[in-house]
N, C-alpha and C positions, 0 to 999 in steps of 0.2 A: 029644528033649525029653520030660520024664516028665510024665504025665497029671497035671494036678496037680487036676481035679474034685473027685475025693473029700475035697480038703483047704476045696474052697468051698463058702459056706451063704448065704443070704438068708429072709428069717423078719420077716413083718407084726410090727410093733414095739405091743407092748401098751403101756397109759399108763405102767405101771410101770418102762418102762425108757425111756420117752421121752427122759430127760437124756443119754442115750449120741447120741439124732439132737442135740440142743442142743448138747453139747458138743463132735460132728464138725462143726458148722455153723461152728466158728470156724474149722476148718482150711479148710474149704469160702471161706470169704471171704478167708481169708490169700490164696490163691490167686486167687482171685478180682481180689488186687489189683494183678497183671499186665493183666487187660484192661481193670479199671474205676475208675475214679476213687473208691476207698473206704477210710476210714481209721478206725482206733480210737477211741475214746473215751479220757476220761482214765484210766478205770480201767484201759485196754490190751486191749479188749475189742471186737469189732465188736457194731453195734447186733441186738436178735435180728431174728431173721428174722418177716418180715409174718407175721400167723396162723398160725406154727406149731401152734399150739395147735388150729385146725381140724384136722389130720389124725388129733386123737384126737376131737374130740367130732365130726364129723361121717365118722363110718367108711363109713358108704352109699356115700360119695361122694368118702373122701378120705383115700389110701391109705400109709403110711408104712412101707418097706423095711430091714433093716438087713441089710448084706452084710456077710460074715465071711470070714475066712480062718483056719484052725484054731481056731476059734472063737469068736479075738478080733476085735474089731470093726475094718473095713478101708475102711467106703465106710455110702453111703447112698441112696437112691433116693425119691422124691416122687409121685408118681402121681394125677393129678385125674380122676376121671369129668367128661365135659363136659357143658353143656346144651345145648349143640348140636351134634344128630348131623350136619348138615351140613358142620361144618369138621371133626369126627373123634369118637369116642368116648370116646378114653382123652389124658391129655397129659401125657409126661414133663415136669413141672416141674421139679426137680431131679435132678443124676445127680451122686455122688462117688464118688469112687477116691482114698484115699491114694496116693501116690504111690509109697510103699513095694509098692504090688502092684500100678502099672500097667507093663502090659507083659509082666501074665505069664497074663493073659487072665481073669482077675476081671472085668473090667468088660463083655467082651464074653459073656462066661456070665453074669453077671447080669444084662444086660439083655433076654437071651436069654430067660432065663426067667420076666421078667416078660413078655414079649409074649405068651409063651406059657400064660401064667396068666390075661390077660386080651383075651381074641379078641373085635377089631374094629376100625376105624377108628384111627390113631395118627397124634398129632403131637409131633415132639420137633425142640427152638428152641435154635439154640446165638446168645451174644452174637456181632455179625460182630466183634469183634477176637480170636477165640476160636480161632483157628486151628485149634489141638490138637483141640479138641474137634471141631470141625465135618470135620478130617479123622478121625477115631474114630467119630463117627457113622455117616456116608457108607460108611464099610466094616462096620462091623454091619449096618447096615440094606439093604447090598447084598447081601452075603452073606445076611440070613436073608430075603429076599425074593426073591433070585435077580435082583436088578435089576428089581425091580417096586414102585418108588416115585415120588413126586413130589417135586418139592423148587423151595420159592416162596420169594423175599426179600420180607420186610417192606420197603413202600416207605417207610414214617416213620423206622424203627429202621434200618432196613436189614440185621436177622437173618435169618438161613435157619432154614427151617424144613422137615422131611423128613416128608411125611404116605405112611400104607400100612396095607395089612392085613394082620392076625395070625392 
């Protein structure tokens, strides 16, 4: 299989391009609509997502990724600094991958190197009807941890949640 690295990008998203994360956020809920009970509006549009708009005006604290693949936009990534360093430091809020590039290791290079951009405590929460995803995680986070994580279910929700160090 050929290296396909040098073809993938990830790059903190300035305000100015912000509408490129708006606009991956409907494919994000398209899909979404396998595990969760969510539907369009009349105009055929999912409602936007809570505070996106913090991830620009509060940059300190609130990190917004945009992942590429030859330069077109491919995925997206979310990133919250926590205020409590006792459940973790950093927390994957949001993680996307078009689909058109899962499986050819976009997702786990990009999350790679957000961990590695940001050293310390990590929690990242998949929905439990999420399958996919919580089997994708589990093997990122094994491999870049060597099997040195924890992983707790929400007893309300009943999500998993994978906390480690970077």
């Amino acid at each position: 299989m050929p290296d396909l690295t040098a073809r993938m990008g990830i790059e903190l998203v300035p305000k100015r391009k912000q509408a490129v994360i708006y606009n991956l956020m409907q494919l994000y809920f398209y899909d979404f609509t396998q595990y969760l009970d969510i539907s369009v509006n009349e105009q055929g549009l999912f409602l936007p997502y809570p505070e996106l708009d913090d991830f620009w005006k509060k940059r300190d604290r609130r990190f917004p990724y945009l992942i590429t693949f030859d330069q077109i936009p491919a995925g997206f990534a979310l990133i919250e600094k926590l205020d409590d360093p006792h459940e973790a430091d950093y927390y994957m809020t949001e993680f996307f991958v078009m689909k058109k590039y899962r499986r050819t290791g976009l997702g786990t290079w990009a999350a790679t190197q957000l961990f590695d951009r940001y050293p310390g405590r990590w929690k990242v929460t998949q929905v439990s009807t999420n399958v996919p995803a919580q089997a994708f995680w589990r093997m990122v986070i094994e491999r870049y941890t060597g099997g040195r994580y924890e992983e707790f279910i929400d007893p309300v929700r009943d999500n998993p949640s994978q906390f480690f160090n970077s």
